[in-house]
N, CA, C and O atoms as a CHARMM CRD file, in Angstrom:
* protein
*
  360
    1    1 UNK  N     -7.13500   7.36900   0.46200 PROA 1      0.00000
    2    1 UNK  CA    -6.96300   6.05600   1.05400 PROA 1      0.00000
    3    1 UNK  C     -8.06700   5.81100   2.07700 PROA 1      0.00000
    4    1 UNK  O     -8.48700   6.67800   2.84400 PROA 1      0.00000
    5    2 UNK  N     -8.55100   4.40000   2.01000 PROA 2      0.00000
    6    2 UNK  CA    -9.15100   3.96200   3.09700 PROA 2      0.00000
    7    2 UNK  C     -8.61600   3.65000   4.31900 PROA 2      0.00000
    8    2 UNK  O     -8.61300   2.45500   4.61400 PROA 2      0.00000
    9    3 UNK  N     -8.03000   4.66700   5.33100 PROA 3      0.00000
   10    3 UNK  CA    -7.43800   4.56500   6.23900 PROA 3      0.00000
   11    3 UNK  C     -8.30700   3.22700   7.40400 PROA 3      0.00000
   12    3 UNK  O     -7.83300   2.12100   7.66400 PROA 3      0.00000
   13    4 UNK  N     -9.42500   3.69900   7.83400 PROA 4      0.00000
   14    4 UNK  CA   -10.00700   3.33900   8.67300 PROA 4      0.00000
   15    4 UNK  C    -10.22300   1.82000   8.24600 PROA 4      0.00000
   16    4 UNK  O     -9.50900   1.16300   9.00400 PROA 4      0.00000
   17    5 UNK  N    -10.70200   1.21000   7.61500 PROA 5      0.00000
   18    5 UNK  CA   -10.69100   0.34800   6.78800 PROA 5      0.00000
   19    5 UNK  C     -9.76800  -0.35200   6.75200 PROA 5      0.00000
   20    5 UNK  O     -9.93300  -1.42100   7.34100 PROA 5      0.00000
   21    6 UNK  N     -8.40100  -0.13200   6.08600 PROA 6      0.00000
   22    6 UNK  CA    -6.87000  -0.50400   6.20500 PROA 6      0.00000
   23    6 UNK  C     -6.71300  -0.96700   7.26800 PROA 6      0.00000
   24    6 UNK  O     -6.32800  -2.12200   7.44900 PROA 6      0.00000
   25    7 UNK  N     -7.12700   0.28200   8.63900 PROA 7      0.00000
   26    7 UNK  CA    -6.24700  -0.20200   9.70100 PROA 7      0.00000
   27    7 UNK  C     -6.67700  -1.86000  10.46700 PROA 7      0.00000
   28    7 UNK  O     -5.99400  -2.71400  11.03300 PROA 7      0.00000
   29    8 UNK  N     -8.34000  -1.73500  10.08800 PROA 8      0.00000
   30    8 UNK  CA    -8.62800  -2.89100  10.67400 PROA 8      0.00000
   31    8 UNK  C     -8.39900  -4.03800   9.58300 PROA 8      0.00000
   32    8 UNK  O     -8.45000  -5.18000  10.04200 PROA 8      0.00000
   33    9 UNK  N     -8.24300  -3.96000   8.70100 PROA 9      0.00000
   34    9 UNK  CA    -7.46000  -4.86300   7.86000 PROA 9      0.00000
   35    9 UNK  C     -6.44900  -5.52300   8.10800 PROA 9      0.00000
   36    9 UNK  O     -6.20700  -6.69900   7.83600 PROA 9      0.00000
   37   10 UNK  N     -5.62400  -4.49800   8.81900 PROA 10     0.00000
   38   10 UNK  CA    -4.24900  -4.87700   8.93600 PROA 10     0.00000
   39   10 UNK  C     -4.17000  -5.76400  10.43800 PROA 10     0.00000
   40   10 UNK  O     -3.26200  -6.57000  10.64000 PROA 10     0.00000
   41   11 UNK  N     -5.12500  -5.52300  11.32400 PROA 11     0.00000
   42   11 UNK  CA    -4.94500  -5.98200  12.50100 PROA 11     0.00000
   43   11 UNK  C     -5.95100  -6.99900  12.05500 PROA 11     0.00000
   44   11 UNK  O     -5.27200  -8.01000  12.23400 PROA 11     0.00000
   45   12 UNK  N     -6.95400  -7.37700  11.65600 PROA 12     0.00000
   46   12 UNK  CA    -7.35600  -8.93000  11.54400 PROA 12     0.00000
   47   12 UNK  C     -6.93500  -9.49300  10.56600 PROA 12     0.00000
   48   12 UNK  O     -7.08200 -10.69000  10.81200 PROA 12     0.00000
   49   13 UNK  N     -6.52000  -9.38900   9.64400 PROA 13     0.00000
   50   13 UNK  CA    -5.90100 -10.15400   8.48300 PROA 13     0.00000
   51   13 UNK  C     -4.17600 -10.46000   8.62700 PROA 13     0.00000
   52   13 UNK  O     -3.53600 -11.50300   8.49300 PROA 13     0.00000
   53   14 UNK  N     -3.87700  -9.45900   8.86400 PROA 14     0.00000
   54   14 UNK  CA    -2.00500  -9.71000   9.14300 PROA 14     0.00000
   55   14 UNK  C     -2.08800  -9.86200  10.47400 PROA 14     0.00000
   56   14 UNK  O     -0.99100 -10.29100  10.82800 PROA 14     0.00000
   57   15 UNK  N     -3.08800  -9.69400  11.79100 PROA 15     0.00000
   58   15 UNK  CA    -2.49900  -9.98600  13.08800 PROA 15     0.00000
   59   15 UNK  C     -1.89000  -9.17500  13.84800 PROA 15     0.00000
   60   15 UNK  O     -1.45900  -9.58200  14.92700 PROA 15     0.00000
   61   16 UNK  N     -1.69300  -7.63300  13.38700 PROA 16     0.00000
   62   16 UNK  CA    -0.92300  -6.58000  13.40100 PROA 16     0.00000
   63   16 UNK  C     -1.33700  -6.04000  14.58800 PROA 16     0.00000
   64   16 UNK  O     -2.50700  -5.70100  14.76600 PROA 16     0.00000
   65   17 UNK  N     -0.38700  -5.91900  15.50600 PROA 17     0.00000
   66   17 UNK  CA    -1.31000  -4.99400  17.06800 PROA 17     0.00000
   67   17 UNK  C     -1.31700  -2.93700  15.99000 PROA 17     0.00000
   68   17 UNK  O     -0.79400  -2.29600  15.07800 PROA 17     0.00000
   69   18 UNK  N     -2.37300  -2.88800  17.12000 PROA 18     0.00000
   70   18 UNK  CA    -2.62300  -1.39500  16.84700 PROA 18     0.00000
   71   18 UNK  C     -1.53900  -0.52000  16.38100 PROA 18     0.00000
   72   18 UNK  O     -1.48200  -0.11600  15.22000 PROA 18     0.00000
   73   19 UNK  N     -0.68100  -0.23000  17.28700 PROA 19     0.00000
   74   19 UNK  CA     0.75900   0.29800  17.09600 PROA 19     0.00000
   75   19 UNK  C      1.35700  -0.18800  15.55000 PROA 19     0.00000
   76   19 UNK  O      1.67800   0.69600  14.75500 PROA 19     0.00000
   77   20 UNK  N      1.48100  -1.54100  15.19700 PROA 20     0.00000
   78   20 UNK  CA     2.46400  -1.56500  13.80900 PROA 20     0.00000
   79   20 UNK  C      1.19300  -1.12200  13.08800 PROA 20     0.00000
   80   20 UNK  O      1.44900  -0.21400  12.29800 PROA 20     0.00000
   81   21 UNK  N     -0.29900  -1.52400  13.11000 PROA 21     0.00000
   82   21 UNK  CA    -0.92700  -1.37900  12.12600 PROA 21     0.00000
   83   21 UNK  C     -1.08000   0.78600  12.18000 PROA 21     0.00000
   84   21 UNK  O     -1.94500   1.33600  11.49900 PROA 21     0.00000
   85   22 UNK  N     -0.53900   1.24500  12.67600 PROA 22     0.00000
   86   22 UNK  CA    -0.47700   2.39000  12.83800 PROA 22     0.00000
   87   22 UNK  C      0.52000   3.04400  11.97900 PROA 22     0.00000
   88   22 UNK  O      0.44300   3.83500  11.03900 PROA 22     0.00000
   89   23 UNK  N      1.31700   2.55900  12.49400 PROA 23     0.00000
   90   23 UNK  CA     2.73500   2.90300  11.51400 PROA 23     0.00000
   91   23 UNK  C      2.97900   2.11600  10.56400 PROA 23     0.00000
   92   23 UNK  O      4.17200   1.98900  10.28900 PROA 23     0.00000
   93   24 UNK  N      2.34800   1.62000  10.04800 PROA 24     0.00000
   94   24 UNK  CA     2.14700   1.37000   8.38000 PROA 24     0.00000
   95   24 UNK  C      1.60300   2.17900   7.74200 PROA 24     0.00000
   96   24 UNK  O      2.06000   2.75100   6.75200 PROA 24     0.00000
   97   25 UNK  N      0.21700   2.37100   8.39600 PROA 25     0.00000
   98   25 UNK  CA    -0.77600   4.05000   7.97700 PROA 25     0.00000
   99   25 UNK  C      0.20700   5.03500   7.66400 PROA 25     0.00000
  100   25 UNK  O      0.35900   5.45100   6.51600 PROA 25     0.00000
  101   26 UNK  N      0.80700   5.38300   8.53300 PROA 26     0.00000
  102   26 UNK  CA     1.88500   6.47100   8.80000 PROA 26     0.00000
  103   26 UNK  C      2.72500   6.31400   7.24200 PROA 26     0.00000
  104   26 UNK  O      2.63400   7.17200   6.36500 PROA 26     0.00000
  105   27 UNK  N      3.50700   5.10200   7.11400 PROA 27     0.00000
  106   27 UNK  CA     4.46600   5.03500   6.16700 PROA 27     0.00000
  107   27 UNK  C      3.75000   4.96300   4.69700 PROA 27     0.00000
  108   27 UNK  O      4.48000   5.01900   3.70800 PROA 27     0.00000
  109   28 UNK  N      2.38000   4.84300   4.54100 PROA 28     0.00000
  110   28 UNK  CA     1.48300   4.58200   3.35100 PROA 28     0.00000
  111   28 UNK  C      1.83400   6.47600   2.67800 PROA 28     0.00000
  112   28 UNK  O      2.34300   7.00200   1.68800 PROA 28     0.00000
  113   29 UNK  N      1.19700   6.88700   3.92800 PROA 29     0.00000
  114   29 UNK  CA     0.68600   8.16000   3.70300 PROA 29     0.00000
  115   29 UNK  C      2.44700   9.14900   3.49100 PROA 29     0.00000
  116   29 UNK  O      2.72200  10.20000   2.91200 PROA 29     0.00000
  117   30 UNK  N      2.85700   8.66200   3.87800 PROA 30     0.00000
  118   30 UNK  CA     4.45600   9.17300   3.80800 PROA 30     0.00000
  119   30 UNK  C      5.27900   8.57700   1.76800 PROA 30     0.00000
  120   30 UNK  O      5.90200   9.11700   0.85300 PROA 30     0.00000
  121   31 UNK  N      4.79000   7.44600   2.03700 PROA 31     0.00000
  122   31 UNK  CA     4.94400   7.39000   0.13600 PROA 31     0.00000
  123   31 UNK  C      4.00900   8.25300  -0.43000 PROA 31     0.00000
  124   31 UNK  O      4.30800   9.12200  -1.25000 PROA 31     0.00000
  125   32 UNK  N      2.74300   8.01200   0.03600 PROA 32     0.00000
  126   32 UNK  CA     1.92300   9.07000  -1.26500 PROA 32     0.00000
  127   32 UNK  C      2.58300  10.03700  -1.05600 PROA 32     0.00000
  128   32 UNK  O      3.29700  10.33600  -2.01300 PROA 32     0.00000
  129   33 UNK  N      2.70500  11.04100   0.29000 PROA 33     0.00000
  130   33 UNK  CA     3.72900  12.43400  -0.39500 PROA 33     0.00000
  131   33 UNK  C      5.11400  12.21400  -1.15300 PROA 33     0.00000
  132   33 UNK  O      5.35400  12.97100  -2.09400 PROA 33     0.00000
  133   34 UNK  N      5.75700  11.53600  -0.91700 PROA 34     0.00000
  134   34 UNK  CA     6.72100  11.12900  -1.66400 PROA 34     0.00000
  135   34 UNK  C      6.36200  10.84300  -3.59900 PROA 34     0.00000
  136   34 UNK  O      6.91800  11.26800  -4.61100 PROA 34     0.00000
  137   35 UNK  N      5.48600  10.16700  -3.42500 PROA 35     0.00000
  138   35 UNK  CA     5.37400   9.59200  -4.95300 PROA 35     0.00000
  139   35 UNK  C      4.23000  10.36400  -5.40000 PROA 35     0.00000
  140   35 UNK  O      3.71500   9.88800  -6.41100 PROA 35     0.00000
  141   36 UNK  N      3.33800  12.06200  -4.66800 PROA 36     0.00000
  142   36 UNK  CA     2.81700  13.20700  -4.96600 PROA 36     0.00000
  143   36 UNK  C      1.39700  12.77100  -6.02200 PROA 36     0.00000
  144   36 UNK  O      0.94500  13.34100  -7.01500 PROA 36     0.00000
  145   37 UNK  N      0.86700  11.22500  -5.13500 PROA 37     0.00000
  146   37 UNK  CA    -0.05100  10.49200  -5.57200 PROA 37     0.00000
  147   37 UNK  C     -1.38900  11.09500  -4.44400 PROA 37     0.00000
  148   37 UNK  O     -1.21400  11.68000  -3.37600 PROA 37     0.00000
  149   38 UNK  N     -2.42700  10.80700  -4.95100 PROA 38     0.00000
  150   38 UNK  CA    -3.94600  10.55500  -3.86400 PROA 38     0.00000
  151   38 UNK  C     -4.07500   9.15500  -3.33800 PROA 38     0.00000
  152   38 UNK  O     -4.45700   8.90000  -2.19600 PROA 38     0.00000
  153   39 UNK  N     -3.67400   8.10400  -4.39600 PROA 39     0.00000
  154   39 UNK  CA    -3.95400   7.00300  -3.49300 PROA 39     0.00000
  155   39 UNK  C     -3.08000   5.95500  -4.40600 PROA 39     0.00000
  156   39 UNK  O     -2.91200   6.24100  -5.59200 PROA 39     0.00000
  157   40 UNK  N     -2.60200   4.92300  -3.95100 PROA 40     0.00000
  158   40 UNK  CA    -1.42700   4.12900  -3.72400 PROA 40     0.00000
  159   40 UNK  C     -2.24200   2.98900  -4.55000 PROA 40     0.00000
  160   40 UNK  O     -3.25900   2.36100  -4.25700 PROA 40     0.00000
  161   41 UNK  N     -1.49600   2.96700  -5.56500 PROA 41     0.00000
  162   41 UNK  CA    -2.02300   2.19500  -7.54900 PROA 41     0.00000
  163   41 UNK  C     -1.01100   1.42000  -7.63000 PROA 41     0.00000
  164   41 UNK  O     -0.04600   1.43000  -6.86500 PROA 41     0.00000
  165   42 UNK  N     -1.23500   0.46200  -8.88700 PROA 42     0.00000
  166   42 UNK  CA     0.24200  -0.07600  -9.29800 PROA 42     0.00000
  167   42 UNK  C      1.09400   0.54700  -9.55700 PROA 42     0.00000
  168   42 UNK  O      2.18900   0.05600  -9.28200 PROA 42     0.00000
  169   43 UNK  N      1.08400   1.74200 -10.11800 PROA 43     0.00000
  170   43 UNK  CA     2.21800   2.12500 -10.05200 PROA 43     0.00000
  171   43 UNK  C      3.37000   2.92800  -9.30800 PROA 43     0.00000
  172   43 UNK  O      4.50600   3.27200  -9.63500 PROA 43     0.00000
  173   44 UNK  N      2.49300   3.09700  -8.02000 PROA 44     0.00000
  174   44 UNK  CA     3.26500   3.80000  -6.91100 PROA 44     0.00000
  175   44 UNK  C      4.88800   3.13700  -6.48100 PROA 44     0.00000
  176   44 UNK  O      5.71400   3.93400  -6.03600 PROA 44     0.00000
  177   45 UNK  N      5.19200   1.97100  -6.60900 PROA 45     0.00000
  178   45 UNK  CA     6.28800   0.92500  -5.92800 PROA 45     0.00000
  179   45 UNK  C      7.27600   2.00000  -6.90400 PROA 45     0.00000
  180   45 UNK  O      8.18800   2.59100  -6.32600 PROA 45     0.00000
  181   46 UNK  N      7.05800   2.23400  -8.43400 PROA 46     0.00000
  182   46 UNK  CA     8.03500   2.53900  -9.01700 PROA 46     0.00000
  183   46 UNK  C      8.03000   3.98100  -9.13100 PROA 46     0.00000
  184   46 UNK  O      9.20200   4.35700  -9.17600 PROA 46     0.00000
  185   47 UNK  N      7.46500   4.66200  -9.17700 PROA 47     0.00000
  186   47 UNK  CA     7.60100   6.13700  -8.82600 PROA 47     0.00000
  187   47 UNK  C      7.89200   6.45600  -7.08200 PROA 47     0.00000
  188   47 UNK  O      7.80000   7.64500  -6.77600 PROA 47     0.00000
  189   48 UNK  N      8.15300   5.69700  -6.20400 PROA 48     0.00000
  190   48 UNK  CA     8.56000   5.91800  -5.05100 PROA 48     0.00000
  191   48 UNK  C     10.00700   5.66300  -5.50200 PROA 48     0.00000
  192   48 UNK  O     10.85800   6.54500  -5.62100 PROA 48     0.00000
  193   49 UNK  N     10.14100   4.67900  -5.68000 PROA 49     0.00000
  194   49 UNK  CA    11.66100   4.01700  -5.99600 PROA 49     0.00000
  195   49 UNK  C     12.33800   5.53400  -7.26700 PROA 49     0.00000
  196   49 UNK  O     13.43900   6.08100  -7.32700 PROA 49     0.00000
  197   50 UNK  N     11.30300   5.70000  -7.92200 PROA 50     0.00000
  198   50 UNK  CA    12.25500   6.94400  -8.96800 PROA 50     0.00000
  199   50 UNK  C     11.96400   8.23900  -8.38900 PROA 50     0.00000
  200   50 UNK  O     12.13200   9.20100  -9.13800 PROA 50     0.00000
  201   51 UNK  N     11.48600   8.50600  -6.98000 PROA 51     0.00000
  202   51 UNK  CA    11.64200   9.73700  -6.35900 PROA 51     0.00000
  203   51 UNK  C     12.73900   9.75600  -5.74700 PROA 51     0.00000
  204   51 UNK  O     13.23600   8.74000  -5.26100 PROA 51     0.00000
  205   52 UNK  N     13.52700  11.48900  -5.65500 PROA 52     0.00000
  206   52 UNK  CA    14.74800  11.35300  -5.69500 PROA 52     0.00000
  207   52 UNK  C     15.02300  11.88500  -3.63900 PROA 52     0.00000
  208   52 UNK  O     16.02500  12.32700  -3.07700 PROA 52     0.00000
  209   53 UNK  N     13.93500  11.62800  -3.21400 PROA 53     0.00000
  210   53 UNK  CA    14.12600  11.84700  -1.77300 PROA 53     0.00000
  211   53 UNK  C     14.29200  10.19900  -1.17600 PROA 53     0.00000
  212   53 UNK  O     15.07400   9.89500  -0.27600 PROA 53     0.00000
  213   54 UNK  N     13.62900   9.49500  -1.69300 PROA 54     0.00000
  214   54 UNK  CA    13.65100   8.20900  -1.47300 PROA 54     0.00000
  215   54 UNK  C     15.36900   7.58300  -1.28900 PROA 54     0.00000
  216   54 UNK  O     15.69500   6.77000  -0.42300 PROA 54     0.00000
  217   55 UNK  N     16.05700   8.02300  -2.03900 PROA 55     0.00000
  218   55 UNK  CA    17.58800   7.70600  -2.44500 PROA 55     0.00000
  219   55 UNK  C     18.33600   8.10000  -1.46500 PROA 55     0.00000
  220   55 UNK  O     19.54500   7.87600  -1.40600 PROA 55     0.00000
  221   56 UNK  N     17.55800   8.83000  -0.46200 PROA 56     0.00000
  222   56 UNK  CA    18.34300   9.23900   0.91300 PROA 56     0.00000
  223   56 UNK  C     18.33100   9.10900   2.36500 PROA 56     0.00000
  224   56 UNK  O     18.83600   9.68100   3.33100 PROA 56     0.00000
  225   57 UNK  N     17.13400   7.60000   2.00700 PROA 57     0.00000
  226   57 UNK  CA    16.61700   7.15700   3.43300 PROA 57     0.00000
  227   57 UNK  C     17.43400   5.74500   3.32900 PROA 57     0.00000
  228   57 UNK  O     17.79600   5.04600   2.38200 PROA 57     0.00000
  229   58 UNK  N     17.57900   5.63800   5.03900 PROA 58     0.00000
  230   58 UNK  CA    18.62900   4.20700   4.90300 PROA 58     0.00000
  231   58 UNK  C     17.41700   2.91700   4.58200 PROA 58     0.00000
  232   58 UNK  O     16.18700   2.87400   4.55000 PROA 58     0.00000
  233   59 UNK  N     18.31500   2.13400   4.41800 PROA 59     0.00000
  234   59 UNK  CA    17.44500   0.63100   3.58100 PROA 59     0.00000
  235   59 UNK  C     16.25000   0.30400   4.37800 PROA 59     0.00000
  236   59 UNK  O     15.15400  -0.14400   4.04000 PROA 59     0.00000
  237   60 UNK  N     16.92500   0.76700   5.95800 PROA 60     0.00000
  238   60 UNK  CA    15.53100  -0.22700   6.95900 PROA 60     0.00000
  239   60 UNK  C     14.00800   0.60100   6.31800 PROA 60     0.00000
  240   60 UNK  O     12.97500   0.03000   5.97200 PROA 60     0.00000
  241   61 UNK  N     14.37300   2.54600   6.30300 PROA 61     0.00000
  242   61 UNK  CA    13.32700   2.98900   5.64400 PROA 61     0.00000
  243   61 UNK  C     12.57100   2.67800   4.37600 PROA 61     0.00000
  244   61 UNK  O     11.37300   2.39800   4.41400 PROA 61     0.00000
  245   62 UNK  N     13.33800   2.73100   3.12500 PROA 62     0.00000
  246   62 UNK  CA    13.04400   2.39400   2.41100 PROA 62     0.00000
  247   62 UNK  C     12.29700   0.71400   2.33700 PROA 62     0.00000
  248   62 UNK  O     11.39100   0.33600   1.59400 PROA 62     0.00000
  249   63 UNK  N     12.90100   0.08900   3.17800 PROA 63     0.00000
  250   63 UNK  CA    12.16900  -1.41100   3.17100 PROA 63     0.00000
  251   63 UNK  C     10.62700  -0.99300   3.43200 PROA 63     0.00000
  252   63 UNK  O      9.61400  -1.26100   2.78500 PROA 63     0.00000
  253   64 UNK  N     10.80900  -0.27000   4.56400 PROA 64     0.00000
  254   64 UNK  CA     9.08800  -0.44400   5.54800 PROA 64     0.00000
  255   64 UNK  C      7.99600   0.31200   4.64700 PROA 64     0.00000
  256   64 UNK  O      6.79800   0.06400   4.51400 PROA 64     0.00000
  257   65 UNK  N      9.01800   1.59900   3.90300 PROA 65     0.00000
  258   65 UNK  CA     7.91600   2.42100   2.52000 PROA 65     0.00000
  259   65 UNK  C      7.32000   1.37000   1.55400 PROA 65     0.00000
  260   65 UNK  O      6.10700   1.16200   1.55900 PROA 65     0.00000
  261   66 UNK  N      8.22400   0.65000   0.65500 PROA 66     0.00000
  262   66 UNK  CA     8.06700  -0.62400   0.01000 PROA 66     0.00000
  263   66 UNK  C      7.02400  -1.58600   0.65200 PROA 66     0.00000
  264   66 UNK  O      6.15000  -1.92700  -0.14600 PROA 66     0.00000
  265   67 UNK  N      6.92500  -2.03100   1.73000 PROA 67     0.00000
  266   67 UNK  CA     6.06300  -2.52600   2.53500 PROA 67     0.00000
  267   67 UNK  C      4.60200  -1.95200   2.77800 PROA 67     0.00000
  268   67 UNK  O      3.43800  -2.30700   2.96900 PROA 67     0.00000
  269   68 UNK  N      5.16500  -1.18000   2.68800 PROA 68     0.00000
  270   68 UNK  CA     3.37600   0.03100   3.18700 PROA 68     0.00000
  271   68 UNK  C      2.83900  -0.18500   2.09700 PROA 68     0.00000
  272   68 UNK  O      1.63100  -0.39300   2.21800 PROA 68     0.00000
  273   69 UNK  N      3.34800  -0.24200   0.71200 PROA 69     0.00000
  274   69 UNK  CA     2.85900  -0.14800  -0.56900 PROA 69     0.00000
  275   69 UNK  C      2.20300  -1.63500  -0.74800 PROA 69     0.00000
  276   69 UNK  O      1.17400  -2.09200  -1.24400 PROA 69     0.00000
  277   70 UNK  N      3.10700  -2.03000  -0.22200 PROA 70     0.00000
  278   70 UNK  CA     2.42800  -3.65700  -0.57500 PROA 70     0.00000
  279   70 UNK  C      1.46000  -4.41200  -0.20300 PROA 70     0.00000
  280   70 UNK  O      0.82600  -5.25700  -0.83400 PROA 70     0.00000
  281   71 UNK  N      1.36300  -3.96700   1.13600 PROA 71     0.00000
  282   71 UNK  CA     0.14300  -4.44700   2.05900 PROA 71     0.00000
  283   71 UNK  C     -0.92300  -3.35300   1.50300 PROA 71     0.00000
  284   71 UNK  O     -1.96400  -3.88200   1.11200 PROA 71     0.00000
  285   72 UNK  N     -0.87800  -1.92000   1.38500 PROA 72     0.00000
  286   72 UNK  CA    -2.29700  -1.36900   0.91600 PROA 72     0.00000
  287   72 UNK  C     -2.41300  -2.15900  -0.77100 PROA 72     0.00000
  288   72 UNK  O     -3.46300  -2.67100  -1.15800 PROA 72     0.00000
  289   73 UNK  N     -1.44500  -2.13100  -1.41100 PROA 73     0.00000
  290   73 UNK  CA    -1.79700  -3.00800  -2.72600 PROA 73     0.00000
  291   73 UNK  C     -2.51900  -4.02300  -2.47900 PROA 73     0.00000
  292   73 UNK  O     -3.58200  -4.01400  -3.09900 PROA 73     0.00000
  293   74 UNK  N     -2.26800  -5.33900  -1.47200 PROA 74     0.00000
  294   74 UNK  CA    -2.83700  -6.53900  -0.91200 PROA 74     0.00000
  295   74 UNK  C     -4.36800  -6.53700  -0.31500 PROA 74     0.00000
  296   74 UNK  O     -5.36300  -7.22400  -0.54500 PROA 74     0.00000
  297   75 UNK  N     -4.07400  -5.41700   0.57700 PROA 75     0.00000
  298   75 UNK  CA    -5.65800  -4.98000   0.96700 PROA 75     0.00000
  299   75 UNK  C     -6.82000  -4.81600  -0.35700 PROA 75     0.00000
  300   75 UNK  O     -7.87500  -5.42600  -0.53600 PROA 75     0.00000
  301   76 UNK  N     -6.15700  -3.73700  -1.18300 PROA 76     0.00000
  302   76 UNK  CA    -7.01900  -2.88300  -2.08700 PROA 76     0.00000
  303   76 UNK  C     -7.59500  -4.20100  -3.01800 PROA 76     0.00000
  304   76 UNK  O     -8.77000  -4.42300  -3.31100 PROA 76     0.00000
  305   77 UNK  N     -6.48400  -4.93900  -3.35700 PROA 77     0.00000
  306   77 UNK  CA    -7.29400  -6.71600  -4.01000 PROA 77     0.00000
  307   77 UNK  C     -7.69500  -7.44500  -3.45900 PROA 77     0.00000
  308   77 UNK  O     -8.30200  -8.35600  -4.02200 PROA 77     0.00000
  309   78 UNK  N     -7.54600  -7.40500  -1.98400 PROA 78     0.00000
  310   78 UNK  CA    -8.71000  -8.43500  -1.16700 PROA 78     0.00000
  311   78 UNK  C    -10.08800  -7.96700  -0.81600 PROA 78     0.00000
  312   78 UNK  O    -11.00200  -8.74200  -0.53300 PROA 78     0.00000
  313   79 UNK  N    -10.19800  -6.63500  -0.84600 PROA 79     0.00000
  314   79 UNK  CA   -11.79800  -5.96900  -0.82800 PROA 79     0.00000
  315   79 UNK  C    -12.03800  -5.74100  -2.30100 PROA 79     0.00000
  316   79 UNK  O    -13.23700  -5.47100  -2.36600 PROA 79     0.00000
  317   80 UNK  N    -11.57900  -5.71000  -3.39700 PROA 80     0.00000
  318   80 UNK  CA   -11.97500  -5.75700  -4.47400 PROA 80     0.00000
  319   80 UNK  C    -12.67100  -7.54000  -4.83400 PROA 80     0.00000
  320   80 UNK  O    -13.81400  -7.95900  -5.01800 PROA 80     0.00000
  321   81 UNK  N    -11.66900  -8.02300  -4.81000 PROA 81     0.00000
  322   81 UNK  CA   -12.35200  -9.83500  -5.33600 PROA 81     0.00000
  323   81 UNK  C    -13.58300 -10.20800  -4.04100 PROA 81     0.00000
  324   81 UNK  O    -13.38500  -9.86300  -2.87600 PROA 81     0.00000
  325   82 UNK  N    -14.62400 -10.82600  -4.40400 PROA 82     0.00000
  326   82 UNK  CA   -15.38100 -11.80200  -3.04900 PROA 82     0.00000
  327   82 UNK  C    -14.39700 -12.84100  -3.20500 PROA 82     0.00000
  328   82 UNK  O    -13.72300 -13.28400  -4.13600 PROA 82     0.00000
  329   83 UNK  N    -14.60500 -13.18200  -1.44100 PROA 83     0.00000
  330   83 UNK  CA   -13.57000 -14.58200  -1.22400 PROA 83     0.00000
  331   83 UNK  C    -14.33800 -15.76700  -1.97000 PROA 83     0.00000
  332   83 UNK  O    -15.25700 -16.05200  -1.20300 PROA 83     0.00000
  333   84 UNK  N    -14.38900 -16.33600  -2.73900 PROA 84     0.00000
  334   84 UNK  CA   -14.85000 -17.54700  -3.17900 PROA 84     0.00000
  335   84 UNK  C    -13.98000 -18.70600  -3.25000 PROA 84     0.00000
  336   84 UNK  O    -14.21100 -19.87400  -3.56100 PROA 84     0.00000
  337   85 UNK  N    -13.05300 -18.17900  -2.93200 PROA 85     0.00000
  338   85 UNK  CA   -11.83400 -19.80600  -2.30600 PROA 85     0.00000
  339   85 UNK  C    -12.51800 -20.63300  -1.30400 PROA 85     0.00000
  340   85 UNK  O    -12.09800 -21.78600  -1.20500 PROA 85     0.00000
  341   86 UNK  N    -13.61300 -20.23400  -0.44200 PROA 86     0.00000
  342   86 UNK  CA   -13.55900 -21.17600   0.37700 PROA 86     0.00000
  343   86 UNK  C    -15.01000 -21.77900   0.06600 PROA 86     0.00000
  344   86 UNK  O    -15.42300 -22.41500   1.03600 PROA 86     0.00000
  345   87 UNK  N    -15.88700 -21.75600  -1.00100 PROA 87     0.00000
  346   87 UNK  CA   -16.81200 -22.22200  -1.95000 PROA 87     0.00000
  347   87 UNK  C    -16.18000 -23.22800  -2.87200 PROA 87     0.00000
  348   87 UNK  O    -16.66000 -24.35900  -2.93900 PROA 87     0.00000
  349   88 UNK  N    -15.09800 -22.87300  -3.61000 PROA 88     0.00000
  350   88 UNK  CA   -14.72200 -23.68300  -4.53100 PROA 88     0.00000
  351   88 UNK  C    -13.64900 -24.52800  -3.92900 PROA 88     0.00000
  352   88 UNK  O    -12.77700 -24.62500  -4.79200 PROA 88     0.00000
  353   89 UNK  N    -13.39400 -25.00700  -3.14900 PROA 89     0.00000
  354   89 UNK  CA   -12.47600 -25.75000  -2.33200 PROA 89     0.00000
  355   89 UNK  C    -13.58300 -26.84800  -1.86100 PROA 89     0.00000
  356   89 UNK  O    -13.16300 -28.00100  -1.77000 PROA 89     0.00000
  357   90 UNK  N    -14.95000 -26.61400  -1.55100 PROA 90     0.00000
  358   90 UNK  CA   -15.72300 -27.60400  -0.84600 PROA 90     0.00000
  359   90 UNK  C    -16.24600 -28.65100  -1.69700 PROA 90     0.00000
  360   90 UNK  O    -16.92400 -29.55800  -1.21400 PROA 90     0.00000
């Protein structure tokens, strides 16, 4: 994972103070051991969800794991595409 990268991602794009954009890092890296991945793909959401440690964290956890996945998913396609929305809008 592009940690370093991520984190400032997360604080200029989502607005995220240091601290949450921290503990998202935290919860990213806490699914990959969970879902016994290198780096967080499409298909991580569902091999977290079919790991059987996952089934024993209360919902608030499981929400924020789900979350971690989603925002590095979100990141990983916003540095992949160039922004050209704001070209083709003019």
């Amino acid at each position: 994972m592009r940690y370093t990268d991520f984190l400032e991602w997360l604080k200029t794009e989502k607005g995220m103070n240091i601290r949450s954009a921290r503990d998202v890092i935290s919860r990213s890296k806490r699914a990959l051991g969970l879902t016994k991945q290198p780096e967080i793909d499409e298909e991580s959401m569902q091999k977290l969800v079919d790991s059987i440690e996952y089934h024993d964290f209360s919902s608030c956890i499981k929400s924020q794991l789900k979350r971690s996945i989603t925002l590095y998913q979100e990141f990983t396609n916003s540095v992949q595409k160039p922004n050209n929305t704001r070209e083709e809008t003019q």
